[in-house]
Structure formats: C-alpha cells, structure tokens
PyMOL CGO cylinders between C-alpha atoms (Angstrom):
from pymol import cmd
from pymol.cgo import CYLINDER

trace = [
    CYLINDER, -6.82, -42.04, -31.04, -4.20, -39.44, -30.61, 0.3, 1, 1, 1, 1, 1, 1,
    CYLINDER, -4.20, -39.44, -30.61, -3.46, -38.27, -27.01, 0.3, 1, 1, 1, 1, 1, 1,
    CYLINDER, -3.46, -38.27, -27.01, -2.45, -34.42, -26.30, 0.3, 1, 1, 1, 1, 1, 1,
    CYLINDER, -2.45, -34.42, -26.30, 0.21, -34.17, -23.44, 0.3, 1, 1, 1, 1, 1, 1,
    CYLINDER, 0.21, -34.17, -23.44, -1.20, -32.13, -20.55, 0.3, 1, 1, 1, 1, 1, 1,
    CYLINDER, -1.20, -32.13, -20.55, 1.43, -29.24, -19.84, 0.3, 1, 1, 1, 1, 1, 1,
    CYLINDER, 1.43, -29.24, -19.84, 1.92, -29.40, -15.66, 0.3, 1, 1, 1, 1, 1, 1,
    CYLINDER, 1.92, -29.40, -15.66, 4.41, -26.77, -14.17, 0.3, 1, 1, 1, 1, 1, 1,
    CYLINDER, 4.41, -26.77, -14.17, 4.56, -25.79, -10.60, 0.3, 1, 1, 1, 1, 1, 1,
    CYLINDER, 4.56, -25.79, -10.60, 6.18, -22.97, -9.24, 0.3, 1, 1, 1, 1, 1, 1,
    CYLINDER, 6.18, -22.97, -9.24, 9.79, -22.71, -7.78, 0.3, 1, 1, 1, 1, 1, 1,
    CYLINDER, 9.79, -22.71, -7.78, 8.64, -20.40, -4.62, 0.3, 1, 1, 1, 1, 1, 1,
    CYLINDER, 8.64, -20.40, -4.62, 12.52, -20.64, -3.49, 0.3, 1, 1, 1, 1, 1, 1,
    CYLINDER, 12.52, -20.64, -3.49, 13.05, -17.47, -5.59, 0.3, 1, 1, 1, 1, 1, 1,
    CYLINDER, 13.05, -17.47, -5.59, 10.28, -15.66, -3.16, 0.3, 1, 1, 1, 1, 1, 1,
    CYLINDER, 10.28, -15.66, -3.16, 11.33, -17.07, 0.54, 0.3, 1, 1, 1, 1, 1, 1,
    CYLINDER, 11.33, -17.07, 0.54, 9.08, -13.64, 1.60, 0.3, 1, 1, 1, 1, 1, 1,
    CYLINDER, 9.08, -13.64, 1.60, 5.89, -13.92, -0.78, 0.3, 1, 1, 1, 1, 1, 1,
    CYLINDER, 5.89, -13.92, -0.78, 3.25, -12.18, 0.69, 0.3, 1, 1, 1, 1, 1, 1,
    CYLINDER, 3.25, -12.18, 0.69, -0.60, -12.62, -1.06, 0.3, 1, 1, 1, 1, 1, 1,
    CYLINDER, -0.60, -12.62, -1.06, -3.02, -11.00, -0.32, 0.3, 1, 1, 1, 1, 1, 1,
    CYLINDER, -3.02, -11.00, -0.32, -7.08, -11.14, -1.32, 0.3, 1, 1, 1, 1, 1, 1,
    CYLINDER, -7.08, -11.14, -1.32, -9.55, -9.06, -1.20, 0.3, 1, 1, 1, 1, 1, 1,
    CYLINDER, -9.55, -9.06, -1.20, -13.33, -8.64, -1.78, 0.3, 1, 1, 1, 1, 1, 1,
    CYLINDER, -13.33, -8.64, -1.78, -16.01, -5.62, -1.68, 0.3, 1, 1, 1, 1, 1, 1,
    CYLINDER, -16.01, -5.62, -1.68, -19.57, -7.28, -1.33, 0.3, 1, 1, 1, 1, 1, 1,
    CYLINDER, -19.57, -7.28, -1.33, -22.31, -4.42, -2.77, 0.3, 1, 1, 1, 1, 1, 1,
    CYLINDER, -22.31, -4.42, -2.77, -24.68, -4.33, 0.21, 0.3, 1, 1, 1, 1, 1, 1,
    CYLINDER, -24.68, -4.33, 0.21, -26.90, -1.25, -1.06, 0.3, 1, 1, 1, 1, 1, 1,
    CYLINDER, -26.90, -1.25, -1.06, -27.44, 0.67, -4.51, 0.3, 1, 1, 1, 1, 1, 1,
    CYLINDER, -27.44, 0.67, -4.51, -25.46, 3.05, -3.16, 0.3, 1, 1, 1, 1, 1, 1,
    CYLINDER, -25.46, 3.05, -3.16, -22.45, 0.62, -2.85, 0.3, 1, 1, 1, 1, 1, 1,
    CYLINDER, -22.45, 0.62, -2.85, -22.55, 0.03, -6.51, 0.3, 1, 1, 1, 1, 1, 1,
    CYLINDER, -22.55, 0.03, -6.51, -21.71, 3.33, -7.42, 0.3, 1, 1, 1, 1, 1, 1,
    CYLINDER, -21.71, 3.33, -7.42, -19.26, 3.17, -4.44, 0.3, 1, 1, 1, 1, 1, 1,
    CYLINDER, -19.26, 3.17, -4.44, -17.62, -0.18, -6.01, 0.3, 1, 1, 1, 1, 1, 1,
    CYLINDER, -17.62, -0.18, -6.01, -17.52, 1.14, -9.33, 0.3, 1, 1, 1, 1, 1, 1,
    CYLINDER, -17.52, 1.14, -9.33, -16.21, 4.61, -8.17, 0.3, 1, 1, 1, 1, 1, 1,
    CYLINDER, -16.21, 4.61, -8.17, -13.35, 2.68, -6.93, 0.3, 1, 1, 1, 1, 1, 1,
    CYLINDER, -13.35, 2.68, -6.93, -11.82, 0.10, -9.90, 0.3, 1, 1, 1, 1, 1, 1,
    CYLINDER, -11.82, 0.10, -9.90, -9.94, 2.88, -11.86, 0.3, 1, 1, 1, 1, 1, 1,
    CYLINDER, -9.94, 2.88, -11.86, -7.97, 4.07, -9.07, 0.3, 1, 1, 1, 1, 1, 1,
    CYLINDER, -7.97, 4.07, -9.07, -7.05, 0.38, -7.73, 0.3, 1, 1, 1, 1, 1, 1,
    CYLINDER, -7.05, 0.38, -7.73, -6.55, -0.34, -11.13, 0.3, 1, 1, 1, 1, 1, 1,
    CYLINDER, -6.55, -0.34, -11.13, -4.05, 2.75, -11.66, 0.3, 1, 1, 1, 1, 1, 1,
    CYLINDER, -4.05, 2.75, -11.66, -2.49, 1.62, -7.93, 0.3, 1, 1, 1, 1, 1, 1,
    CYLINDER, -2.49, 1.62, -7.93, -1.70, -1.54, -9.60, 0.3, 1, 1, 1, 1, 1, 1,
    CYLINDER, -1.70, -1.54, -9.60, -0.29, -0.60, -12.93, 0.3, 1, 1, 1, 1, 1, 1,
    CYLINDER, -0.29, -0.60, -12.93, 1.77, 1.98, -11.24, 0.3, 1, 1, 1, 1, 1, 1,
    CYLINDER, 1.77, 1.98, -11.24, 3.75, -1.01, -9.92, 0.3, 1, 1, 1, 1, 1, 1,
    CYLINDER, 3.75, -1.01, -9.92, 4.58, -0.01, -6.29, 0.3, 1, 1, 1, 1, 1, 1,
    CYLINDER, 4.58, -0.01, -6.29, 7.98, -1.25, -5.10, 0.3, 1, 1, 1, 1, 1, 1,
    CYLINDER, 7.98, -1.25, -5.10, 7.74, -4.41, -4.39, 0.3, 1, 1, 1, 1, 1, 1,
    CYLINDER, 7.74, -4.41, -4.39, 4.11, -4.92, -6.32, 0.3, 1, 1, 1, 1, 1, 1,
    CYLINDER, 4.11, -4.92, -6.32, 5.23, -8.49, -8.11, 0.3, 1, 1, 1, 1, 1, 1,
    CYLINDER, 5.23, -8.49, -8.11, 1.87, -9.13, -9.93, 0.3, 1, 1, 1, 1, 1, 1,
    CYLINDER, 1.87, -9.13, -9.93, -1.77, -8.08, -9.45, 0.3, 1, 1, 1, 1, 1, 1,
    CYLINDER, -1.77, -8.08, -9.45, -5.56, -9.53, -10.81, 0.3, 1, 1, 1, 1, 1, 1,
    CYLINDER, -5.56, -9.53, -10.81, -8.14, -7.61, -10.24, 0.3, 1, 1, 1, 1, 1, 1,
    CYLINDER, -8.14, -7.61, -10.24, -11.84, -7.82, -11.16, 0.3, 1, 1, 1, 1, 1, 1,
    CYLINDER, -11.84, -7.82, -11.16, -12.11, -10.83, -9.97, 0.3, 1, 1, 1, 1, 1, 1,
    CYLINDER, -12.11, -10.83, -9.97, -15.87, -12.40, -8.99, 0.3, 1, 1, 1, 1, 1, 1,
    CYLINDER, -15.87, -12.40, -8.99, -16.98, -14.32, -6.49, 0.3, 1, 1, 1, 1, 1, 1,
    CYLINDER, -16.98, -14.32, -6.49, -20.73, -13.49, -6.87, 0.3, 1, 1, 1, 1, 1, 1,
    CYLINDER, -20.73, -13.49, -6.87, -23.21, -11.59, -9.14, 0.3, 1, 1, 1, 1, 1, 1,
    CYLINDER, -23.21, -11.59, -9.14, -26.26, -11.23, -6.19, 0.3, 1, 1, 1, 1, 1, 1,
    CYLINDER, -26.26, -11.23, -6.19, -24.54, -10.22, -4.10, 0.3, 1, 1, 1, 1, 1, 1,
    CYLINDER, -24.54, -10.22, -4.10, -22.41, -8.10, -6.32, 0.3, 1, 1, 1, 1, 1, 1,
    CYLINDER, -22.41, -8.10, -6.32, -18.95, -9.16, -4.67, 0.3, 1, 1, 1, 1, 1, 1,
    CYLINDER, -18.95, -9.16, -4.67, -15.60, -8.05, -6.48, 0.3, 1, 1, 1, 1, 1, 1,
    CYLINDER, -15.60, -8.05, -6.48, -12.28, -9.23, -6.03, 0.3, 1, 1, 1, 1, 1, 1,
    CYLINDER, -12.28, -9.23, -6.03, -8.45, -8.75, -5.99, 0.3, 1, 1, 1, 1, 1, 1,
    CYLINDER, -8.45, -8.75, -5.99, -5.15, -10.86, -5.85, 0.3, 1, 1, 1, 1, 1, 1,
    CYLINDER, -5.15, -10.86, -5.85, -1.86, -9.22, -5.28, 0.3, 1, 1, 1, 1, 1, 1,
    CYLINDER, -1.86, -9.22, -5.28, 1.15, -10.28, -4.73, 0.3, 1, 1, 1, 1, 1, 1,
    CYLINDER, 1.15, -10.28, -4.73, 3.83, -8.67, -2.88, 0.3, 1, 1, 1, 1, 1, 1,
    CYLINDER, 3.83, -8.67, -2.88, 7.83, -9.73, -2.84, 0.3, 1, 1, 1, 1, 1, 1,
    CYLINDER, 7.83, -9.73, -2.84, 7.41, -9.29, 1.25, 0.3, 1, 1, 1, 1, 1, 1,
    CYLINDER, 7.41, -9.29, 1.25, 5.74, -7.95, 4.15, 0.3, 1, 1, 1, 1, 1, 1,
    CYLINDER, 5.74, -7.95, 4.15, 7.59, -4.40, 4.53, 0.3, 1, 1, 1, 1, 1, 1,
    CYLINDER, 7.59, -4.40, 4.53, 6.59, -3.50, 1.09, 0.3, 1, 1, 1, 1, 1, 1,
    CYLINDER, 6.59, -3.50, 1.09, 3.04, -4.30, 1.33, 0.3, 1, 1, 1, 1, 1, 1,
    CYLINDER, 3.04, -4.30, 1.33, 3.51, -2.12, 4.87, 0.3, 1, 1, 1, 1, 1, 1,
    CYLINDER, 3.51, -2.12, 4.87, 4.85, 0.56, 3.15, 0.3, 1, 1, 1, 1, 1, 1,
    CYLINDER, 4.85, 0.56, 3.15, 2.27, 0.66, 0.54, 0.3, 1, 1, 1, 1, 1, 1,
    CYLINDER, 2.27, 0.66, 0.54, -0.37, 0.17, 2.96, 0.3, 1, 1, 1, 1, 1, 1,
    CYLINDER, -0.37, 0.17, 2.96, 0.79, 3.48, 4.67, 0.3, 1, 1, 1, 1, 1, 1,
    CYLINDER, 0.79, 3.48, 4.67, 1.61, 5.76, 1.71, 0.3, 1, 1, 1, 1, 1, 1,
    CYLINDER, 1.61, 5.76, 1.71, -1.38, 7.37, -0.61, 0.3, 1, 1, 1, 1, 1, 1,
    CYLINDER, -1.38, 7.37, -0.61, -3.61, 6.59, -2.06, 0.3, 1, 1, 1, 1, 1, 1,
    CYLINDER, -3.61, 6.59, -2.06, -4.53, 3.30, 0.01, 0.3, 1, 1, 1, 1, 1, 1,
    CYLINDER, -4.53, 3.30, 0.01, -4.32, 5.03, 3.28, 0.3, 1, 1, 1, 1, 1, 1,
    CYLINDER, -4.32, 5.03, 3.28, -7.12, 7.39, 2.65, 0.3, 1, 1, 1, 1, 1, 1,
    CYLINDER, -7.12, 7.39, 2.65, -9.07, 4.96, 1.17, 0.3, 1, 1, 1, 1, 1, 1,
    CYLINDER, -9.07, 4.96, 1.17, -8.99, 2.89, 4.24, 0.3, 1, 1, 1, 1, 1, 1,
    CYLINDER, -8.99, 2.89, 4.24, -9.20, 5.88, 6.51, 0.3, 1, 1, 1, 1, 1, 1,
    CYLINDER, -9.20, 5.88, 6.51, -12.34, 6.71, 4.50, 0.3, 1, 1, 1, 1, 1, 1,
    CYLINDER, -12.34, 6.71, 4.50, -13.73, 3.29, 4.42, 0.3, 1, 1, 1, 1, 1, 1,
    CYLINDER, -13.73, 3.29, 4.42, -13.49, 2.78, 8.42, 0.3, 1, 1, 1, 1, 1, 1,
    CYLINDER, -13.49, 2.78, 8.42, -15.60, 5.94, 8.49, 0.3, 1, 1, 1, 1, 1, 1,
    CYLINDER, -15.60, 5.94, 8.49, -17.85, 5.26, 6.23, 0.3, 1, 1, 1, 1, 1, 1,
    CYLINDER, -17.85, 5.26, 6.23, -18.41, 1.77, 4.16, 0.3, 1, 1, 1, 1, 1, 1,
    CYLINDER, -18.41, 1.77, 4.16, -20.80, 3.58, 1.48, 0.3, 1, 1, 1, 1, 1, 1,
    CYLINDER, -20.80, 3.58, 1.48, -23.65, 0.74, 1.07, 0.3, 1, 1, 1, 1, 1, 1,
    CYLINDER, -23.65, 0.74, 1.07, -20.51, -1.72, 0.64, 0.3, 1, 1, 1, 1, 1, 1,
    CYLINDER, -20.51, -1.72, 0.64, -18.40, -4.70, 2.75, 0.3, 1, 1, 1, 1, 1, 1,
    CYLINDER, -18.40, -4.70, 2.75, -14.95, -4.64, 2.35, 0.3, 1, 1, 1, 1, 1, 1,
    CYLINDER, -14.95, -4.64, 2.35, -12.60, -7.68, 3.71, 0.3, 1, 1, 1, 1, 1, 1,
    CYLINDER, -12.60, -7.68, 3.71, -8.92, -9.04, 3.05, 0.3, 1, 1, 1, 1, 1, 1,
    CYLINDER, -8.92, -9.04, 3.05, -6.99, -12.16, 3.59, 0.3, 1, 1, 1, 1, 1, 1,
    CYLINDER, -6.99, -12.16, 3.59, -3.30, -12.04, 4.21, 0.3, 1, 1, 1, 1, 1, 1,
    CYLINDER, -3.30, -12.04, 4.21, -0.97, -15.26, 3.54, 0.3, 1, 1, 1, 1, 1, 1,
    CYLINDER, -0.97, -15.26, 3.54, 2.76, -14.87, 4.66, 0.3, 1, 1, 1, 1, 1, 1,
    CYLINDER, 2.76, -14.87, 4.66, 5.43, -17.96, 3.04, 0.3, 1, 1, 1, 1, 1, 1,
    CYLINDER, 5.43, -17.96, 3.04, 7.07, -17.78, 6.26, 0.3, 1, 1, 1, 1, 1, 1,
    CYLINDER, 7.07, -17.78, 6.26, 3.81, -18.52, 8.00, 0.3, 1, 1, 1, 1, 1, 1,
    CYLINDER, 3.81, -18.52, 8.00, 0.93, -16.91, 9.17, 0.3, 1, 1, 1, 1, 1, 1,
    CYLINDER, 0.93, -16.91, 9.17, -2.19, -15.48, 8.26, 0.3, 1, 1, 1, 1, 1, 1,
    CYLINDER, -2.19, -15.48, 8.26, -4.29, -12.09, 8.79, 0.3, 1, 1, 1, 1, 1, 1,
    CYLINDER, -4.29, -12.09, 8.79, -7.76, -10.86, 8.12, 0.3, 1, 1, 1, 1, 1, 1,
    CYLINDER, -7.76, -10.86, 8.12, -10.19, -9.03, 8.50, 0.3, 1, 1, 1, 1, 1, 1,
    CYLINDER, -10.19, -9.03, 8.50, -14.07, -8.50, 7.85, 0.3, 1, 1, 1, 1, 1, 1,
    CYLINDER, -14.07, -8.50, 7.85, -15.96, -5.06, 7.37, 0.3, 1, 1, 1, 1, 1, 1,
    CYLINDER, -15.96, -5.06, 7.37, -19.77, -4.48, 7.26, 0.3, 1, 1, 1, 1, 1, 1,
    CYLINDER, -19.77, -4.48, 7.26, -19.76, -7.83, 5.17, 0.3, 1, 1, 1, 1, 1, 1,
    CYLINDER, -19.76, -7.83, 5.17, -23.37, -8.70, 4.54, 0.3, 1, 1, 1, 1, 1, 1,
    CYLINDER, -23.37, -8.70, 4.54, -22.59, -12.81, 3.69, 0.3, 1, 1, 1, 1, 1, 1,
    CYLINDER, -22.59, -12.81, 3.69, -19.57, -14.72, 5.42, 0.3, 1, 1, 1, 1, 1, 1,
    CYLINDER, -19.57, -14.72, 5.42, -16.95, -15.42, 2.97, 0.3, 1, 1, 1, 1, 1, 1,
    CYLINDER, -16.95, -15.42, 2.97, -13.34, -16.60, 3.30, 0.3, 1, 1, 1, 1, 1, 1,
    CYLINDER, -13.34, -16.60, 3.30, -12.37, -17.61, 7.26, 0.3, 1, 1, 1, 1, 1, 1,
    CYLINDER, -12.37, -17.61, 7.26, -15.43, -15.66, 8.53, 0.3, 1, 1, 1, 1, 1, 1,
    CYLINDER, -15.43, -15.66, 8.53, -17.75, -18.48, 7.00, 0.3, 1, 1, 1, 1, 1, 1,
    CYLINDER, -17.75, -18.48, 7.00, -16.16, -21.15, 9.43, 0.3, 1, 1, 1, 1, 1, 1,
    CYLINDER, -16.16, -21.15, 9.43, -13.82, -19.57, 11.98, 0.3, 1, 1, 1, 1, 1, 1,
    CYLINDER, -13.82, -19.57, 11.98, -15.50, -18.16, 14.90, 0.3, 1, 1, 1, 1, 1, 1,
    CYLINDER, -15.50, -18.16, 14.90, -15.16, -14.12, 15.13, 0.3, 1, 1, 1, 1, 1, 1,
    CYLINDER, -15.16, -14.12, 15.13, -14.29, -11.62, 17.49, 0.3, 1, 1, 1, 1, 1, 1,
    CYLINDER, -14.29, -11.62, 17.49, -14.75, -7.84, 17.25, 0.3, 1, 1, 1, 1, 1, 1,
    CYLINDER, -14.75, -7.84, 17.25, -12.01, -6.24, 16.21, 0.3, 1, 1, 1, 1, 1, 1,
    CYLINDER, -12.01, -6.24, 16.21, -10.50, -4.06, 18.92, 0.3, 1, 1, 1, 1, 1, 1,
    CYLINDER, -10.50, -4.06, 18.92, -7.22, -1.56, 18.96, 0.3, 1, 1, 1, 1, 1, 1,
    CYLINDER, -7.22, -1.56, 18.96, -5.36, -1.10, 16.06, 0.3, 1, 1, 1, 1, 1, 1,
    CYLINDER, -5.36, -1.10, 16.06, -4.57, -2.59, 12.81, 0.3, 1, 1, 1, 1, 1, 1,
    CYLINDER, -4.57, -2.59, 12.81, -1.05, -2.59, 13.64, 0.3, 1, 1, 1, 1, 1, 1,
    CYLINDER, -1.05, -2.59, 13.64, -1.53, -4.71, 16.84, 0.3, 1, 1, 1, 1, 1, 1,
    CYLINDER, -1.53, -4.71, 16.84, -2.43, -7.33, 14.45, 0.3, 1, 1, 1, 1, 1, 1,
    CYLINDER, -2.43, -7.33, 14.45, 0.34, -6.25, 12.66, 0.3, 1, 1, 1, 1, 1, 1,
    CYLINDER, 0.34, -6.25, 12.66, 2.60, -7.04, 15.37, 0.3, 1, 1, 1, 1, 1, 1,
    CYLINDER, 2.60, -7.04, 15.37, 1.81, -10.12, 16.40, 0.3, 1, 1, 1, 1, 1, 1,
    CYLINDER, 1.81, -10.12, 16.40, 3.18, -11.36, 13.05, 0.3, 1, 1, 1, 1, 1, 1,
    CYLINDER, 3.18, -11.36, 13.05, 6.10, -9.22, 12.91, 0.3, 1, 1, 1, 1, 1, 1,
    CYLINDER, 6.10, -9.22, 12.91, 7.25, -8.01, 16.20, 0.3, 1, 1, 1, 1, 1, 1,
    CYLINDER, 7.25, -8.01, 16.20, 9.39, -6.01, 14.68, 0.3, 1, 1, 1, 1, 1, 1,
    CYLINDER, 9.39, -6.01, 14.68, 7.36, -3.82, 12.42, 0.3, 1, 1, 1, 1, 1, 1,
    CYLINDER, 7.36, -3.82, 12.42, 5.11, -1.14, 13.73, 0.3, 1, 1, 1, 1, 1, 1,
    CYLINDER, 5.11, -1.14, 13.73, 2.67, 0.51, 10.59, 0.3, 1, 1, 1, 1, 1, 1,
    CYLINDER, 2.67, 0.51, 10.59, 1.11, 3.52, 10.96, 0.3, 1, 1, 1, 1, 1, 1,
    CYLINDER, 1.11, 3.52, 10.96, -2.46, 2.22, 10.42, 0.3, 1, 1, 1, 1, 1, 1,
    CYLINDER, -2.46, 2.22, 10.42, -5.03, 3.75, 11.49, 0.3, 1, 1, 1, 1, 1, 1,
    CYLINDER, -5.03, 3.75, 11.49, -7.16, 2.80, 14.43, 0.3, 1, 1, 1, 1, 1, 1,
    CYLINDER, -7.16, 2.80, 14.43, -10.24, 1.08, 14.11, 0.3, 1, 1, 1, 1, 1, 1,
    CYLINDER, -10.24, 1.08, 14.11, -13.64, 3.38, 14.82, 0.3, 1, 1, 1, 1, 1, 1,
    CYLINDER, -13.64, 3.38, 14.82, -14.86, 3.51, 18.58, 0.3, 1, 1, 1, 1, 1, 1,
]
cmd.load_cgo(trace, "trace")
C-alpha cells in the first residue's frame, strides 16, 4: 500500500522578534445582541482589509459556539505600538468607547499574547467563562486600560479610555 508523505512546516518566528496576537470573542447574550453582532462584522471586516500599518494577517468569523452564539477573531500585529496605535485611532476607539457604555445584549472579551512575553485580557458582560476567565481567578477591573497597558510596557502610555464607574 502506497504511503502519502505528511507535509510538516513550522514557522521561523525570528523574522517577527515583536509578534503580537491577539483574540477575540463576542458571546450573543440577548436577541438584541444578535443584531448587535451582526451590525458589527462589515465594519471589522473593512478594519481588516484596510490593512492598518502594521496589520500582518487577520481571520475573522471564527466560532467557538452556536448556543451561545459566540464569534471570533485572530489578528496579528508586527508589534505592540502598532496594535496601540490602532487601538487609539477610529474606528476601534469608538467602538470600544461605545461598548464600555453600553454592551447591547452582547459579551465582548480579548486575549493578548506578546513574543517577548506576557499576556493581557480582559472579560466584558461575558455570560459563559471562556479563555483564562474559565480557570484563572478574576478581579474587577479597576482604572484604566492603559494601566494594564503599562505594566507590560512601561514605556507606552495609550490613550484608552477609562473603564465605567
């Protein structure tokens, strides 16, 4: 019987010494969120294909559940300062700004993965633990985004915008 060589490549990350990744998810909570999820994937889809500098690849649509409805995203990003300045700029900033106001019948969370170490995340109006909130313990997030920010980059300091009182 014949055999068919299996084709095994790995990547060479030496090219990327500052690859950032970063995942995220929107869990449908209400029927209200499903228009709210929907609403959203041409504009994040647009956000991608417009290739922001430093943007290296992007999947979206990708799912992690059908009940809950629960949507994801993979990006990844040549470093940290360019994911912090698209973070800042429009049209992510207002959607965030909008989304800490008001999470429309939806969760929203993202995981951060640095090369050069570290991790970042965070968990909002999630219905079902998923990611590091299904076994890390939690702690209310307090101050601003860009505290968190800082403690992984001393030097930066991103305009995000504060978490709700």
């Amino acid at each position: 019987m014949p055999t068919t060589a299996v084709r095994r490549e790995v990547p060479d990350f030496s090219t990327f010494p500052d690859l950032v990744i970063i995942m995220l998810g929107m869990q449908v909570r209400t029927g209200y969120g499903l228009k709210t999820l929907l609403g959203l994937g041409k504009p994040i889809d647009d956000a991608g294909a417009g290739r922001p500098e430093g943007l290296l690849h992007y999947e979206n649509r990708i799912i992690f559940s059908l009940r809950p409805t629960h949507i994801g995203m993979r990006w990844y990003w040549r470093d940290r300062q360019s994911l912090e300045v698209w973070s800042k700029s429009e049209p992510h900033r207002i959607w965030w700004r909008d989304f800490l106001r008001d999470s429309r019948g939806t969760g929203f969370w993202h995981e951060t993965y640095h090369m050069r170490g570290g991790m970042e995340a965070v968990y909002v109006d999630m219905g079902r633990p998923v990611g590091f909130s299904a076994f890390t313990p939690m702690i209310p997030a307090h101050g601003t985004m860009a505290s968190r920010h800082r403690a992984l980059n001393p030097d930066s300091t991103p305009d995000l915008p504060d978490w709700p009182a």
